[in-house]
TORPATI-80497 format. One record per residue (C-alpha): residue in one letter; z, y, x. Coordinates in steps of 0.2 Angstrom, whole numbers. Example, Ala and Ser with C-alpha at 12.3 -4.5 7.8 and 13.67 -1.06 7.14 Angstrom:
2
@aa A | pz 39 | py -22 | px 62
@aa S | pz 36 | py -5 | px 68
% end
This chain:
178
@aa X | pz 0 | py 0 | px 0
@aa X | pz -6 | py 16 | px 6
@aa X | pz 5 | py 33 | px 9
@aa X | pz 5 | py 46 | px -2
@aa X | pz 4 | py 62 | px 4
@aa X | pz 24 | py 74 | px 3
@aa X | pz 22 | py 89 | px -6
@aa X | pz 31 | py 105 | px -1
@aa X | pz 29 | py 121 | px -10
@aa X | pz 30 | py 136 | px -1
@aa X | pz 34 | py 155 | px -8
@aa X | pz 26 | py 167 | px 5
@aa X | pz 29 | py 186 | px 8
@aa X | pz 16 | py 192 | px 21
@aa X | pz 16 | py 208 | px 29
@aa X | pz 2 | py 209 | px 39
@aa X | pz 1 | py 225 | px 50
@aa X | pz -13 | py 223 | px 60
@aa X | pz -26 | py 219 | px 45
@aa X | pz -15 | py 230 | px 33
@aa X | pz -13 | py 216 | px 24
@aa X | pz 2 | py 212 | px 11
@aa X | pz 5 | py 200 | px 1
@aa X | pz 14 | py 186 | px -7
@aa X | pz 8 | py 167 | px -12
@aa X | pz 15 | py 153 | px -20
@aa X | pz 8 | py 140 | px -10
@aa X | pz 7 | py 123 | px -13
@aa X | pz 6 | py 108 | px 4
@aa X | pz 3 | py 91 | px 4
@aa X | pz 7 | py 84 | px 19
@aa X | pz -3 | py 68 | px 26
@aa X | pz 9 | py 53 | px 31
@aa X | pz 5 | py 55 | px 48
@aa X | pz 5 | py 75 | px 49
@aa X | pz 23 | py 83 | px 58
@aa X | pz 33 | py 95 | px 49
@aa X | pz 25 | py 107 | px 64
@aa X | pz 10 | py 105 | px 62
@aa X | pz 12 | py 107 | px 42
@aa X | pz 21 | py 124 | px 47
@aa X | pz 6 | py 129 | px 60
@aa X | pz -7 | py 127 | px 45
@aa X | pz 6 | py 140 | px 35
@aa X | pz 8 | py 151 | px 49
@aa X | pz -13 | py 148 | px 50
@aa X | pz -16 | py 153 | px 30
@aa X | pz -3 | py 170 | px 35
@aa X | pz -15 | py 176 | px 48
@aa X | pz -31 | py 175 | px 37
@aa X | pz -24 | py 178 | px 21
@aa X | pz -36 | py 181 | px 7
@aa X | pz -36 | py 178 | px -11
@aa X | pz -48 | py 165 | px -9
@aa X | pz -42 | py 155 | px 8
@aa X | pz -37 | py 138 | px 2
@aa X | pz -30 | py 123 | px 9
@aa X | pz -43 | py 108 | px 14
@aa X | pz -41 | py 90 | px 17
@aa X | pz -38 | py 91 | px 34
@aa X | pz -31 | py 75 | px 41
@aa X | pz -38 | py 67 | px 25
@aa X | pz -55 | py 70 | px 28
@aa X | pz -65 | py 72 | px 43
@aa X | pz -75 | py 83 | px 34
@aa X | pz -67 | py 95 | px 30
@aa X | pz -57 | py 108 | px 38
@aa X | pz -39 | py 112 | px 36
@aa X | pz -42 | py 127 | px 29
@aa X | pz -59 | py 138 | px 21
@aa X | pz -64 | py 152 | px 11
@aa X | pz -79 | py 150 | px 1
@aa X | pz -85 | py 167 | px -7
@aa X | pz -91 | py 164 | px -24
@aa X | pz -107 | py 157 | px -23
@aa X | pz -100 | py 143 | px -13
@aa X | pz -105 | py 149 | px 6
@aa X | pz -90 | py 146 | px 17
@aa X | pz -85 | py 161 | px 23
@aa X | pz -72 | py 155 | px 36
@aa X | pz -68 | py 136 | px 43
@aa X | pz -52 | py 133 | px 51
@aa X | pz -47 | py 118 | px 61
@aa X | pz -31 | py 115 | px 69
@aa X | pz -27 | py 107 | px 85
@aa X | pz -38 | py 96 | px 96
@aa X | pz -54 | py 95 | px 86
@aa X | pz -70 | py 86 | px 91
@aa X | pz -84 | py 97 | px 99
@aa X | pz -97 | py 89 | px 87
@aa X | pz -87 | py 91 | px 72
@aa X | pz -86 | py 109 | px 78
@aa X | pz -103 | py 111 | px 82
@aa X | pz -108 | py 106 | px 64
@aa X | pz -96 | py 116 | px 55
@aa X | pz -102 | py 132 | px 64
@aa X | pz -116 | py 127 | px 56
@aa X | pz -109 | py 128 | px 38
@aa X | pz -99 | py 141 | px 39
@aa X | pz -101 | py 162 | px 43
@aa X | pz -86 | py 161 | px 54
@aa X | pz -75 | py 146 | px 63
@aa X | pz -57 | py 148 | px 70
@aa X | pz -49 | py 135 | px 79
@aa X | pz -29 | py 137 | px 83
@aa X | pz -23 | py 127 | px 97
@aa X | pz -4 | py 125 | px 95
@aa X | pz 6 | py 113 | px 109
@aa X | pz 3 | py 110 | px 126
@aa X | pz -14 | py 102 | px 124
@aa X | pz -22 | py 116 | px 118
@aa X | pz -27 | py 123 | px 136
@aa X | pz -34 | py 108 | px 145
@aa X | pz -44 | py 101 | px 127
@aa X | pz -50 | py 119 | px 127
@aa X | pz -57 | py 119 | px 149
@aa X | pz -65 | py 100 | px 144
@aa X | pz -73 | py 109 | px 128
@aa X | pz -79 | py 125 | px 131
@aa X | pz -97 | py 121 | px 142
@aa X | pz -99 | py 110 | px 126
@aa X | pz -95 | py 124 | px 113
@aa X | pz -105 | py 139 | px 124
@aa X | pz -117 | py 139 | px 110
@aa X | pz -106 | py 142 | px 96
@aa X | pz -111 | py 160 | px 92
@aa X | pz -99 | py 161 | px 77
@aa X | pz -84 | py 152 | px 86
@aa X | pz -66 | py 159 | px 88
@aa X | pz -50 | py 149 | px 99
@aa X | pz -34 | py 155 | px 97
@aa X | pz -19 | py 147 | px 105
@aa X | pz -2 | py 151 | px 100
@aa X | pz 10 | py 151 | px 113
@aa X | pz 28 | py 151 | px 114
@aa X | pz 31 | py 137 | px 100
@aa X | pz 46 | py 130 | px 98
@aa X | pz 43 | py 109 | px 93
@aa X | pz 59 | py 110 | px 82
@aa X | pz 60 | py 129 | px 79
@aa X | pz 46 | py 130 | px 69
@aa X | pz 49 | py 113 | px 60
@aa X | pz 68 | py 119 | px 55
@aa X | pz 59 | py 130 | px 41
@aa X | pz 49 | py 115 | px 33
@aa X | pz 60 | py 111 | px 19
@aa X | pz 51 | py 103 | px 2
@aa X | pz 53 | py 121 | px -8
@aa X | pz 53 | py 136 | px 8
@aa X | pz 54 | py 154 | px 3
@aa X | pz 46 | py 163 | px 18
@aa X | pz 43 | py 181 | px 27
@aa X | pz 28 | py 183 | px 38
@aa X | pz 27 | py 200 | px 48
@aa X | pz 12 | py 200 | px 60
@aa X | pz 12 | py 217 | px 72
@aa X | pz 1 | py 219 | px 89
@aa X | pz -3 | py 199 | px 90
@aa X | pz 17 | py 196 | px 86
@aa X | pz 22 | py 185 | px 73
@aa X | pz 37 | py 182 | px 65
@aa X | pz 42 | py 167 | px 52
@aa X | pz 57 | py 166 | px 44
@aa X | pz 67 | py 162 | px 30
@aa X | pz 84 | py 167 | px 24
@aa X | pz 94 | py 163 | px 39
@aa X | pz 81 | py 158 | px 54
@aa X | pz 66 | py 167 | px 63
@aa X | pz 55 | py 160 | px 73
@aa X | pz 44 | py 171 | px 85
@aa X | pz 27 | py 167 | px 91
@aa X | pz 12 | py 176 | px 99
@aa X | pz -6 | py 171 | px 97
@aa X | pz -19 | py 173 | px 113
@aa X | pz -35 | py 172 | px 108
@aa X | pz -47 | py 160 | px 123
@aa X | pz -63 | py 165 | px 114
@aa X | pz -70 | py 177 | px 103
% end
Protein backbone atom coordinates (compact mmCIF):
# COMPACT_ATOMS: atom_id res chain seq x y z
CA UNK A 1 0.00 0.00 0.00
CA UNK A 2 1.28 3.10 -1.24
CA UNK A 3 1.84 6.50 1.06
CA UNK A 4 -0.33 9.18 1.01
CA UNK A 5 0.86 12.45 0.89
CA UNK A 6 0.68 14.85 4.79
CA UNK A 7 -1.16 17.87 4.39
CA UNK A 8 -0.18 20.91 6.22
CA UNK A 9 -2.05 24.15 5.89
CA UNK A 10 -0.24 27.26 5.96
CA UNK A 11 -1.55 31.06 6.77
CA UNK A 12 0.90 33.50 5.25
CA UNK A 13 1.56 37.14 5.75
CA UNK A 14 4.15 38.30 3.17
CA UNK A 15 5.78 41.67 3.13
CA UNK A 16 7.84 41.71 0.38
CA UNK A 17 10.01 45.08 0.20
CA UNK A 18 11.93 44.62 -2.58
CA UNK A 19 9.08 43.79 -5.22
CA UNK A 20 6.60 46.08 -2.98
CA UNK A 21 4.77 43.19 -2.66
CA UNK A 22 2.16 42.36 0.49
CA UNK A 23 0.12 39.90 0.98
CA UNK A 24 -1.31 37.10 2.82
CA UNK A 25 -2.37 33.45 1.69
CA UNK A 26 -4.00 30.54 2.94
CA UNK A 27 -2.06 28.07 1.55
CA UNK A 28 -2.64 24.57 1.47
CA UNK A 29 0.81 21.60 1.23
CA UNK A 30 0.71 18.19 0.61
CA UNK A 31 3.89 16.89 1.44
CA UNK A 32 5.26 13.63 -0.60
CA UNK A 33 6.25 10.70 1.75
CA UNK A 34 9.68 11.09 1.02
CA UNK A 35 9.81 14.92 1.08
CA UNK A 36 11.69 16.61 4.61
CA UNK A 37 9.76 19.06 6.52
CA UNK A 38 12.80 21.49 5.10
CA UNK A 39 12.36 21.07 1.97
CA UNK A 40 8.39 21.36 2.32
CA UNK A 41 9.47 24.85 4.23
CA UNK A 42 11.97 25.82 1.19
CA UNK A 43 9.00 25.30 -1.36
CA UNK A 44 6.92 27.93 1.23
CA UNK A 45 9.77 30.27 1.52
CA UNK A 46 10.09 29.64 -2.51
CA UNK A 47 6.09 30.68 -3.13
CA UNK A 48 7.08 34.01 -0.55
CA UNK A 49 9.69 35.23 -2.93
CA UNK A 50 7.46 34.96 -6.18
CA UNK A 51 4.15 35.59 -4.73
CA UNK A 52 1.32 36.28 -7.19
CA UNK A 53 -2.11 35.61 -7.27
CA UNK A 54 -1.88 32.92 -9.62
CA UNK A 55 1.57 30.92 -8.45
CA UNK A 56 0.32 27.65 -7.37
CA UNK A 57 1.81 24.70 -6.02
CA UNK A 58 2.87 21.54 -8.57
CA UNK A 59 3.30 17.93 -8.19
CA UNK A 60 6.79 18.11 -7.57
CA UNK A 61 8.26 14.94 -6.28
CA UNK A 62 4.91 13.38 -7.53
CA UNK A 63 5.53 14.09 -10.99
CA UNK A 64 8.67 14.47 -12.96
CA UNK A 65 6.81 16.51 -14.97
CA UNK A 66 5.96 18.95 -13.41
CA UNK A 67 7.68 21.51 -11.33
CA UNK A 68 7.22 22.47 -7.84
CA UNK A 69 5.77 25.43 -8.37
CA UNK A 70 4.15 27.61 -11.73
CA UNK A 71 2.28 30.40 -12.80
CA UNK A 72 0.29 30.01 -15.70
CA UNK A 73 -1.44 33.40 -17.09
CA UNK A 74 -4.76 32.82 -18.12
CA UNK A 75 -4.68 31.47 -21.42
CA UNK A 76 -2.65 28.52 -19.97
CA UNK A 77 1.16 29.81 -20.99
CA UNK A 78 3.48 29.11 -17.93
CA UNK A 79 4.62 32.20 -16.96
CA UNK A 80 7.26 30.91 -14.38
CA UNK A 81 8.67 27.26 -13.68
CA UNK A 82 10.26 26.60 -10.43
CA UNK A 83 12.20 23.53 -9.34
CA UNK A 84 13.89 23.03 -6.19
CA UNK A 85 17.04 21.42 -5.41
CA UNK A 86 19.22 19.19 -7.67
CA UNK A 87 17.21 19.09 -10.80
CA UNK A 88 18.18 17.20 -14.04
CA UNK A 89 19.79 19.48 -16.88
CA UNK A 90 17.48 17.84 -19.47
CA UNK A 91 14.48 18.25 -17.47
CA UNK A 92 15.57 21.73 -17.23
CA UNK A 93 16.48 22.22 -20.57
CA UNK A 94 12.81 21.19 -21.53
CA UNK A 95 11.08 23.30 -19.13
CA UNK A 96 12.73 26.32 -20.43
CA UNK A 97 11.29 25.50 -23.29
CA UNK A 98 7.65 25.54 -21.85
CA UNK A 99 7.88 28.22 -19.81
CA UNK A 100 8.64 32.39 -20.29
CA UNK A 101 10.70 32.16 -17.24
CA UNK A 102 12.59 29.16 -14.94
CA UNK A 103 13.90 29.51 -11.45
CA UNK A 104 15.86 27.00 -9.82
CA UNK A 105 16.64 27.36 -5.83
CA UNK A 106 19.35 25.38 -4.56
CA UNK A 107 19.09 25.01 -0.82
CA UNK A 108 21.90 22.53 1.11
CA UNK A 109 25.23 21.91 0.66
CA UNK A 110 24.72 20.48 -2.83
CA UNK A 111 23.52 23.17 -4.33
CA UNK A 112 27.27 24.65 -5.39
CA UNK A 113 28.91 21.66 -6.78
CA UNK A 114 25.33 20.21 -8.77
CA UNK A 115 25.40 23.80 -10.05
CA UNK A 116 29.74 23.73 -11.43
CA UNK A 117 28.72 20.05 -13.09
CA UNK A 118 25.64 21.83 -14.68
CA UNK A 119 26.29 25.07 -15.77
CA UNK A 120 28.40 24.18 -19.31
CA UNK A 121 25.25 22.04 -19.83
CA UNK A 122 22.67 24.74 -19.05
CA UNK A 123 24.81 27.87 -20.99
CA UNK A 124 22.07 27.90 -23.34
CA UNK A 125 19.13 28.39 -21.10
CA UNK A 126 18.33 32.10 -22.28
CA UNK A 127 15.43 32.19 -19.82
CA UNK A 128 17.11 30.41 -16.83
CA UNK A 129 17.55 31.72 -13.14
CA UNK A 130 19.74 29.70 -10.06
CA UNK A 131 19.32 31.06 -6.73
CA UNK A 132 20.93 29.34 -3.77
CA UNK A 133 19.95 30.18 -0.36
CA UNK A 134 22.62 30.23 1.94
CA UNK A 135 22.84 30.23 5.63
CA UNK A 136 19.94 27.49 6.24
CA UNK A 137 19.67 25.92 9.10
CA UNK A 138 18.60 21.90 8.63
CA UNK A 139 16.39 22.09 11.83
CA UNK A 140 15.78 25.73 11.96
CA UNK A 141 13.73 25.95 9.25
CA UNK A 142 12.02 22.58 9.79
CA UNK A 143 10.94 23.79 13.61
CA UNK A 144 8.27 25.95 11.80
CA UNK A 145 6.67 22.96 9.85
CA UNK A 146 3.76 22.20 11.94
CA UNK A 147 0.43 20.63 10.14
CA UNK A 148 -1.59 24.16 10.68
CA UNK A 149 1.52 27.20 10.68
CA UNK A 150 0.61 30.74 10.84
CA UNK A 151 3.63 32.56 9.22
CA UNK A 152 5.32 36.13 8.68
CA UNK A 153 7.64 36.50 5.59
CA UNK A 154 9.59 39.98 5.36
CA UNK A 155 11.99 39.92 2.33
CA UNK A 156 14.44 43.42 2.35
CA UNK A 157 17.83 43.79 0.14
CA UNK A 158 18.08 39.80 -0.68
CA UNK A 159 17.13 39.12 3.45
CA UNK A 160 14.59 37.10 4.43
CA UNK A 161 12.91 36.40 7.49
CA UNK A 162 10.48 33.48 8.39
CA UNK A 163 8.82 33.25 11.40
CA UNK A 164 6.04 32.37 13.33
CA UNK A 165 4.74 33.45 16.76
CA UNK A 166 7.80 32.51 18.74
CA UNK A 167 10.83 31.66 16.29
CA UNK A 168 12.69 33.43 13.28
CA UNK A 169 14.66 31.95 11.04
CA UNK A 170 16.98 34.21 8.75
CA UNK A 171 18.14 33.39 5.42
CA UNK A 172 19.87 35.25 2.33
CA UNK A 173 19.36 34.18 -1.13
CA UNK A 174 22.55 34.53 -3.80
CA UNK A 175 21.67 34.45 -7.03
CA UNK A 176 24.60 32.04 -9.43
CA UNK A 177 22.77 33.04 -12.63
CA UNK A 178 20.61 35.46 -13.90
Amino acid sequence: MALKATIFKATLSIADMDRGYYGDHALTLARHPSETDERMMVRLLVFALHAHEYLQFGKGLSDPDEPDLWRKDLTGLIEEWIELGQPDEKNLLKACGRARQVYVYGFNNAAAPWWALAEPQLARAKNLTVRRFTRIGDTALAALAERSMTLQCTIQEQQIWLSDASRTVQLECATLRT
